[in-house]
One Martini backbone bead per residue (centre of mass of N, CA, C, O) as a GRO file, in nm:
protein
  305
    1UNK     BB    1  -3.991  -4.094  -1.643
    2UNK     BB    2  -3.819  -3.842  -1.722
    3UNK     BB    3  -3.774  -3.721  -1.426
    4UNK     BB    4  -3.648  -3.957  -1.326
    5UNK     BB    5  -3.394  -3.965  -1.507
    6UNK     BB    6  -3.311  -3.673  -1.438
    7UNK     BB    7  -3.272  -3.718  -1.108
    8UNK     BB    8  -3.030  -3.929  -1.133
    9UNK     BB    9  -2.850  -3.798  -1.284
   10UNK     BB   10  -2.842  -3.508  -1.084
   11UNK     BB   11  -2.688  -3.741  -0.890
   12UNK     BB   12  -2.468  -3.854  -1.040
   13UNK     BB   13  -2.324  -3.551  -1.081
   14UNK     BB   14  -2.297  -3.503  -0.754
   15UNK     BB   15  -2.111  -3.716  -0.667
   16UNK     BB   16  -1.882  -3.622  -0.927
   17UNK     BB   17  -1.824  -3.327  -0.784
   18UNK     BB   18  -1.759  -3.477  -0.479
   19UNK     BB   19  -1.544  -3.594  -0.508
   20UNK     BB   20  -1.206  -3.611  -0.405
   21UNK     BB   21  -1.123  -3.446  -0.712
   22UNK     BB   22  -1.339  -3.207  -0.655
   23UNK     BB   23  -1.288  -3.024  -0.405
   24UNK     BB   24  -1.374  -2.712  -0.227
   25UNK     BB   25  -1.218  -2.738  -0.020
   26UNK     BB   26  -1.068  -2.506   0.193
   27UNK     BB   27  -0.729  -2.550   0.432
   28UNK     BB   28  -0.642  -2.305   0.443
   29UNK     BB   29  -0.445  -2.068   0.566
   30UNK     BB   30  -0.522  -1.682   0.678
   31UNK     BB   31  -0.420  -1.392   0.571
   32UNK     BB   32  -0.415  -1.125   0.688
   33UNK     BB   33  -0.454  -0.745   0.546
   34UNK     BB   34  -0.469  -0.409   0.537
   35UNK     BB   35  -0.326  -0.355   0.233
   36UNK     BB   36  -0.290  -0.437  -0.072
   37UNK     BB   37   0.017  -0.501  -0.131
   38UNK     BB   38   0.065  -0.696   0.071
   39UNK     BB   39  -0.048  -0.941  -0.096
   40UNK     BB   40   0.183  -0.962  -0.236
   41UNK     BB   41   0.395  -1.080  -0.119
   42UNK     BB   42   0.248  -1.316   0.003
   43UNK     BB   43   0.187  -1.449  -0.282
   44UNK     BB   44   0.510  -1.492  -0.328
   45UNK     BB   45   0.581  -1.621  -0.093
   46UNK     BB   46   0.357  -1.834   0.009
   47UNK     BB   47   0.171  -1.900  -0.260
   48UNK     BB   48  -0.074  -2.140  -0.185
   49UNK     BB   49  -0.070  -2.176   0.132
   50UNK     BB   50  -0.257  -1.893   0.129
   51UNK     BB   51  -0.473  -1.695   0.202
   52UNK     BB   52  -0.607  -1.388   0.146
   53UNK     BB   53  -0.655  -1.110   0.321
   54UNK     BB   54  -0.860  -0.744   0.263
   55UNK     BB   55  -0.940  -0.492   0.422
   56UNK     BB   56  -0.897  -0.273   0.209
   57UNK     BB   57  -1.078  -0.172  -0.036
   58UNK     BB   58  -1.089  -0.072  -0.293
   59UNK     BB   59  -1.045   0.287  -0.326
   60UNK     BB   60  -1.025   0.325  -0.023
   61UNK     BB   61  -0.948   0.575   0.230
   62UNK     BB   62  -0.701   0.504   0.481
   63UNK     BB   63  -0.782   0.742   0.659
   64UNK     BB   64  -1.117   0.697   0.692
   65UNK     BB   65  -1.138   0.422   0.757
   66UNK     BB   66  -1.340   0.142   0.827
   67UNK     BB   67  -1.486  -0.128   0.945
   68UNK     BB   68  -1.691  -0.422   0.873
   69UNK     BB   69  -1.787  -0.615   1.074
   70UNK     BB   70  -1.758  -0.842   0.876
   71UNK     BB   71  -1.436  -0.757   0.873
   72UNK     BB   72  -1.401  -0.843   1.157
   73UNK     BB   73  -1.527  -1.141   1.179
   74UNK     BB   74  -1.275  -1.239   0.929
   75UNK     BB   75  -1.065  -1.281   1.162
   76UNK     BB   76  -1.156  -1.560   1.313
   77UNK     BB   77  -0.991  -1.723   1.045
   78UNK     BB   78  -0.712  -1.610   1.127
   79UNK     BB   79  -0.370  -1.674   1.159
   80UNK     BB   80  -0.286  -1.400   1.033
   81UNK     BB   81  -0.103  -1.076   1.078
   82UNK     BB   82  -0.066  -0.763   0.849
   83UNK     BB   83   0.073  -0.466   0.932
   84UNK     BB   84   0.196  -0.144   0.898
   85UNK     BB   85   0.177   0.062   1.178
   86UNK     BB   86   0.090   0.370   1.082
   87UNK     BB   87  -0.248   0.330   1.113
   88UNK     BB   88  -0.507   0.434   1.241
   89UNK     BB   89  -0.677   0.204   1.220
   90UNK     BB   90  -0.534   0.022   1.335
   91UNK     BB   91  -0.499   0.146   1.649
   92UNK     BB   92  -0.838   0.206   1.662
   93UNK     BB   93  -0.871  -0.187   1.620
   94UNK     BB   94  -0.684  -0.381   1.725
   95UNK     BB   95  -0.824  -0.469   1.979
   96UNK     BB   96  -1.085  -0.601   1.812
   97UNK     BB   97  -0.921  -0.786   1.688
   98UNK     BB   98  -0.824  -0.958   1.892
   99UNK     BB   99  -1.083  -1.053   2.043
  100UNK     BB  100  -1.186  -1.188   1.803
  101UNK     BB  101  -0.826  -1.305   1.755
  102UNK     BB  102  -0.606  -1.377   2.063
  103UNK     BB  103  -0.408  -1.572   1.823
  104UNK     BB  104  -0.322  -1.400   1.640
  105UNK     BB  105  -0.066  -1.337   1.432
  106UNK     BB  106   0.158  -1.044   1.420
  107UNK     BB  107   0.291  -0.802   1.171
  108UNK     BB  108   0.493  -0.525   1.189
  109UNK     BB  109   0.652  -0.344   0.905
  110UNK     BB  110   0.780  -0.130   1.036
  111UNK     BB  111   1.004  -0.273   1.238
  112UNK     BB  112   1.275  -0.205   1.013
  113UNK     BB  113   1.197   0.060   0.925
  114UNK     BB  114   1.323   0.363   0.844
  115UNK     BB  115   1.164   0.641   0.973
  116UNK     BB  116   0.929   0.894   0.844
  117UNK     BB  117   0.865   1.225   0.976
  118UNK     BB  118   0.648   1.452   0.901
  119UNK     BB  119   0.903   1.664   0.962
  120UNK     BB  120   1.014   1.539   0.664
  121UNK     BB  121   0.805   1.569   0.406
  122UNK     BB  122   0.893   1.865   0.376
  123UNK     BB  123   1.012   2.144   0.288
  124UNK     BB  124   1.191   2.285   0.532
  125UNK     BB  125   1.019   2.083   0.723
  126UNK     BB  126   0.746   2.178   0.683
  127UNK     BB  127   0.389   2.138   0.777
  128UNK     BB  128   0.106   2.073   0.510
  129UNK     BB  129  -0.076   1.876   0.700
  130UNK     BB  130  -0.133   1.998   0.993
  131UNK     BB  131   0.008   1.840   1.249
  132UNK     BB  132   0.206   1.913   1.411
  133UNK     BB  133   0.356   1.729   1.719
  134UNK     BB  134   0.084   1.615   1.826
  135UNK     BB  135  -0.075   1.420   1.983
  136UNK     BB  136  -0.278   1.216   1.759
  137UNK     BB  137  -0.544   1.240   1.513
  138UNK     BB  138  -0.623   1.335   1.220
  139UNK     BB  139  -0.777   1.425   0.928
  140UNK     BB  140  -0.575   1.229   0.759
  141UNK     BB  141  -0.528   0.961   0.971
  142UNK     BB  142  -0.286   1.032   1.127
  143UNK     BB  143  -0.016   1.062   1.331
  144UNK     BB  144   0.096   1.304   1.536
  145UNK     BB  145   0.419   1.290   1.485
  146UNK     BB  146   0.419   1.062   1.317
  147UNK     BB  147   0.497   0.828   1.096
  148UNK     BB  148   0.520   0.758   0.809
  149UNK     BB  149   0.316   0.510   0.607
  150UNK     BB  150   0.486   0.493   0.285
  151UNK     BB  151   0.720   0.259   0.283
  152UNK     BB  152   0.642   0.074   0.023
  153UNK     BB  153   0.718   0.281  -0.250
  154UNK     BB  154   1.034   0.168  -0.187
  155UNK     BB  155   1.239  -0.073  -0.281
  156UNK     BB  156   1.401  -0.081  -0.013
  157UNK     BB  157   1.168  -0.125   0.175
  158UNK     BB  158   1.112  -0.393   0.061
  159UNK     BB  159   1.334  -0.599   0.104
  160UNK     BB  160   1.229  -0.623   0.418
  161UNK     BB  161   0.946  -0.701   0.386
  162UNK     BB  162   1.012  -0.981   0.246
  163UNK     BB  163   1.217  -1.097   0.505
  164UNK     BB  164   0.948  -1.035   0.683
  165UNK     BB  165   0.758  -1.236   0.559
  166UNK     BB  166   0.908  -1.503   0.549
  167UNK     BB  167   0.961  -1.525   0.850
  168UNK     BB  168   0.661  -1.573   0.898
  169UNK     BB  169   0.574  -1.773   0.740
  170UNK     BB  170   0.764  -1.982   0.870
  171UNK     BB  171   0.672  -1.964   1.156
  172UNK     BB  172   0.356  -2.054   1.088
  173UNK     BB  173   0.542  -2.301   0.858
  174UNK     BB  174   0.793  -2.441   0.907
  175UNK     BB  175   0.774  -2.710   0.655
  176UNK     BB  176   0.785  -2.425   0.429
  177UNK     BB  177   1.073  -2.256   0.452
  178UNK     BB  178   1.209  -2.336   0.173
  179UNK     BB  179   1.044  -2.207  -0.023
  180UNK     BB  180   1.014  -1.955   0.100
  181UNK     BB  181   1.353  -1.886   0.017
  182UNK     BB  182   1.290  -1.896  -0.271
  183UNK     BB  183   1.088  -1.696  -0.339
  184UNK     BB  184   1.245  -1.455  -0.215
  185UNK     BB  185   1.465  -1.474  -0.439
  186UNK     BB  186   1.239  -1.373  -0.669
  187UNK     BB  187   1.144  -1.129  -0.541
  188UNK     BB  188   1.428  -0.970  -0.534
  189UNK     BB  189   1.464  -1.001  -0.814
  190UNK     BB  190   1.187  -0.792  -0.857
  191UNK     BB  191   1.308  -0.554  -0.706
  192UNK     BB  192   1.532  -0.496  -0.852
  193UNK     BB  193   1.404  -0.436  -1.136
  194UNK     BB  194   1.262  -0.166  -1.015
  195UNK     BB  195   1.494  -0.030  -0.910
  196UNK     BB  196   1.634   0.005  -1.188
  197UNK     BB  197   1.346   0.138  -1.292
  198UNK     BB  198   1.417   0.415  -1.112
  199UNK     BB  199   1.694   0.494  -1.185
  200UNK     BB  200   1.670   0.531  -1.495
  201UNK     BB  201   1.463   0.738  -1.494
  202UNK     BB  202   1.649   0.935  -1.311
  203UNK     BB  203   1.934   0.892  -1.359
  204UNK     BB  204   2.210   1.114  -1.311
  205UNK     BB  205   2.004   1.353  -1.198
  206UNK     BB  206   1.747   1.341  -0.952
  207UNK     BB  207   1.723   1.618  -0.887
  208UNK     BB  208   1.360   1.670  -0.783
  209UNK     BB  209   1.042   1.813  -0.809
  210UNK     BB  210   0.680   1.710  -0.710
  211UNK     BB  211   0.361   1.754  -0.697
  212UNK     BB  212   0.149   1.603  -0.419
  213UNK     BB  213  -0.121   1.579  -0.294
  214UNK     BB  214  -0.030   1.333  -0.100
  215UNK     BB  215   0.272   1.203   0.081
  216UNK     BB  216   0.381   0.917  -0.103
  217UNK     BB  217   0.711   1.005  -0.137
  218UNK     BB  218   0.934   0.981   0.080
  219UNK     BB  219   1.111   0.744   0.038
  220UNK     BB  220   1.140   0.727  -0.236
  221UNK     BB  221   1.297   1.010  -0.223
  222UNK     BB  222   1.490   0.965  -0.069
  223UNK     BB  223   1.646   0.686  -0.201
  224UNK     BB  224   1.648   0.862  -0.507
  225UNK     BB  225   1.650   1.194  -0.500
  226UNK     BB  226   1.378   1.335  -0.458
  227UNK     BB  227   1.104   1.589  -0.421
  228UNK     BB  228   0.814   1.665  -0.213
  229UNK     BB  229   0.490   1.860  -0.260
  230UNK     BB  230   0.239   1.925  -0.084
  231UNK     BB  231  -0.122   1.994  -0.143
  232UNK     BB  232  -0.242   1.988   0.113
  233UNK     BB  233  -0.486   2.127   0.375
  234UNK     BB  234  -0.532   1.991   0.611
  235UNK     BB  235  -0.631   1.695   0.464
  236UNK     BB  236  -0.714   1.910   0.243
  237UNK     BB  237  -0.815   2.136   0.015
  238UNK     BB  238  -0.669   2.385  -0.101
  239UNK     BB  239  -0.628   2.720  -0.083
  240UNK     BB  240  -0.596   2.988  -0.249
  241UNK     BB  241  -0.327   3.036  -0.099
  242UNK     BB  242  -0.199   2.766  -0.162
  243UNK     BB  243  -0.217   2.787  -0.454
  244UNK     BB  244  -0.046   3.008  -0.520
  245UNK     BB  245   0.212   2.870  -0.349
  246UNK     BB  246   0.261   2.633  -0.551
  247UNK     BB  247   0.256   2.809  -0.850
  248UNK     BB  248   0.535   2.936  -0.740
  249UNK     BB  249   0.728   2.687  -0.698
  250UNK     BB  250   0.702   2.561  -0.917
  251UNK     BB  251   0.831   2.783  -1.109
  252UNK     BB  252   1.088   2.781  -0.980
  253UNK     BB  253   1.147   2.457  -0.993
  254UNK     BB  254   1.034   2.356  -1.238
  255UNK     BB  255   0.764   2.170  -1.218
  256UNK     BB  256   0.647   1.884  -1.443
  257UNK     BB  257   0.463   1.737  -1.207
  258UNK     BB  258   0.170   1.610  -1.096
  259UNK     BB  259   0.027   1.411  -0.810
  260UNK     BB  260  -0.237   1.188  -0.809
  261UNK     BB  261  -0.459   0.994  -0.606
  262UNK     BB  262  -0.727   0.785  -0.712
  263UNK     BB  263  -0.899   0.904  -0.407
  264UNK     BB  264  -0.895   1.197  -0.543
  265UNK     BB  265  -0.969   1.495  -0.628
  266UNK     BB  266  -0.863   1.673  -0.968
  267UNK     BB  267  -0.923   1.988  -0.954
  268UNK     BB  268  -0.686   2.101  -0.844
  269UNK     BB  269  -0.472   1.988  -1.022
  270UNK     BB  270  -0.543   2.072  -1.275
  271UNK     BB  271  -0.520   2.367  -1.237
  272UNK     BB  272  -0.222   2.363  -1.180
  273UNK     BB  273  -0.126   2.261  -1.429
  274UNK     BB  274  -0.270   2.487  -1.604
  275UNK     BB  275  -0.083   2.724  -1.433
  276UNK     BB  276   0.199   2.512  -1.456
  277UNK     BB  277   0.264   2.270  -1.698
  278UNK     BB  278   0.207   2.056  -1.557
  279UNK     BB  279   0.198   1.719  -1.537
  280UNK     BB  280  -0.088   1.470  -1.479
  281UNK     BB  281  -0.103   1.226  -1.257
  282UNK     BB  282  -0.172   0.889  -1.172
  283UNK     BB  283  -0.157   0.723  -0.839
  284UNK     BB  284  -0.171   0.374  -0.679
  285UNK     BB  285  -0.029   0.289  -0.446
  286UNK     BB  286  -0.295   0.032  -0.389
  287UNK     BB  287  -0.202  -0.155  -0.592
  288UNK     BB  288  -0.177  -0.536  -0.527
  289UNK     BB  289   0.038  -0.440  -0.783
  290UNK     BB  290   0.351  -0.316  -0.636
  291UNK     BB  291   0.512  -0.267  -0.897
  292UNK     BB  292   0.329  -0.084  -1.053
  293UNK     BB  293   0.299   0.115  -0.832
  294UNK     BB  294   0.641   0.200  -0.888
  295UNK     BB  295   0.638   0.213  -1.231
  296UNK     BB  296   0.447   0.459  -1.260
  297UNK     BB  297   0.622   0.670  -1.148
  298UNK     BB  298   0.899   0.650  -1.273
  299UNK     BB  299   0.802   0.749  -1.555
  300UNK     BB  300   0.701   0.984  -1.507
  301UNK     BB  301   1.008   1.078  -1.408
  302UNK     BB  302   1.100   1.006  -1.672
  303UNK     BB  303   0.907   1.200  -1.850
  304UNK     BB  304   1.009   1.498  -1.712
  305UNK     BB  305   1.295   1.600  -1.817
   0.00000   0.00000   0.00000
């Protein structure tokens, strides 16, 4: 008798769980991106309107990062697709994402960006990590002779991808495009805000050098007026000879920071950091929240003078 009214019970209670006012199906449509930062734009500007899929993982280095099938085949539900435009793994899998969704629509996020060359993010742009000007696809996972592909993390360049999430999803939801409008408009307030404290951090005179493990703010610096200088060797760690010459640099231009991204060994940076008194700041370009990731630069920026 015991069991019988168990049975009654826990059929009454799925009843009322599956009832039209608790339904757990979920009809939006999915954008894919690339990469984390990107989910940003696209969560403020689109509220709740689409799920976001993002391609590459917490901490993995999108230089070598391949995609696994599952991955590969979770685009078969993706409404739009949002790339980067200038990653080599994009470049390299693009053709199998589309026969997988040859409907799914594409934004790359680069073609409104002034792009900068590989041979212009070193200083008298020498080119330190090994690029030389020809196609292919080099060991750092760029392509040859293409351009830097780290324009999110300046926000003038936000600005652009912001105005450019916006007319794509209202291209795809029509209906909400007046939403769209608005958010756009909250987010670039959100921009402003950004852009004021990077500006604030650098103050009257930004013209400054910081050394940077992999060169992930050639924008931020063009933007806001100062240079980095890479210390990987060919996609690699420094060797002995350069890691010389970086601390004859460091020494030279007076660098206080040396900036090395999450996803890479701390321990040549740690060495420049002790041979050269500069600190060593940690910073996650990849970080979801886009905000977090360009005001963290800022701040070490601003705590260097």
């Amino acid at each position: 008798m015991k069991k019988c009214i168990f049975w009654v019970a826990a059929l009454a209670l799925a009843a009322v769980s599956c009832g039209p006012g608790t339904s757990t199906r979920d009809d939006r449509m999915t954008v894919t991106v690339t990469i984390p930062p990107f989910a940003w734009f696209v969560e403020q500007i689109g509220g709740d309107d689409f799920k976001v899929n993002v391609l590459l993982p917490p901490g993995a280095d999108h230089h070598i990062w391949e995609p696994l099938p599952a991955q590969i085949s979770s685009l078969s539900g993706s409404a739009a697709f949002i790339m980067n435009g200038q990653l080599s793994f994009e470049h390299a899998w693009m053709d199998r994402f589309r026969q997988v969704n040859p409907d799914m629509k594409v934004l790359d996020l680069s073609g409104n960006i002034e792009m900068i060359g590989h041979e212009d993010i070193e200083d008298g742009g020498e080119d330190r990590e090994g690029h030389g000007h020809a196609e292919g696809v080099g060991e750092d996972g760029h392509a040859h002779g293409g351009p830097d592909p780290h324009y999110w993390m300046s926000p003038v360049a936000a600005r652009i991808m912001a105005r450019d999430v916006r007319d794509f999803l209202a291209e795809i939801n029509p209906a909400s495009a007046e939403k769209y409008d608005a958010n756009l408009s909250a987010v670039s307030r959100k921009i402003a805000e950004v852009d004021s404290t990077v500006r604030a951090a650098l103050g009257d005179d930004p013209h400054r050098t910081v050394l940077i493990y992999h060169p992930a703010l050639a924008y931020m610096g063009r933007d806001y007026g100062f240079e980095q200088v890479s210390f990987e060797d060919e996609g690699k760690s420094p060797s002995p000879a350069r890691m010389k010459e970086l601390i004859d640099v460091a020494r030279e231009k007076g660098i206080k920071i040396i900036f090395i991204q999450a996803e890479y060994d701390v321990r040549n940076a740690q060495s420049l950091s002790r041979e050269t008194g500069a600190r060593l700041v940690v910073i996650n370009p990849m970080n979801p929240e886009w905000p977090e990731a360009v005001i963290e630069v800022a701040k070490a920026l601003g705590n260097s003078q």
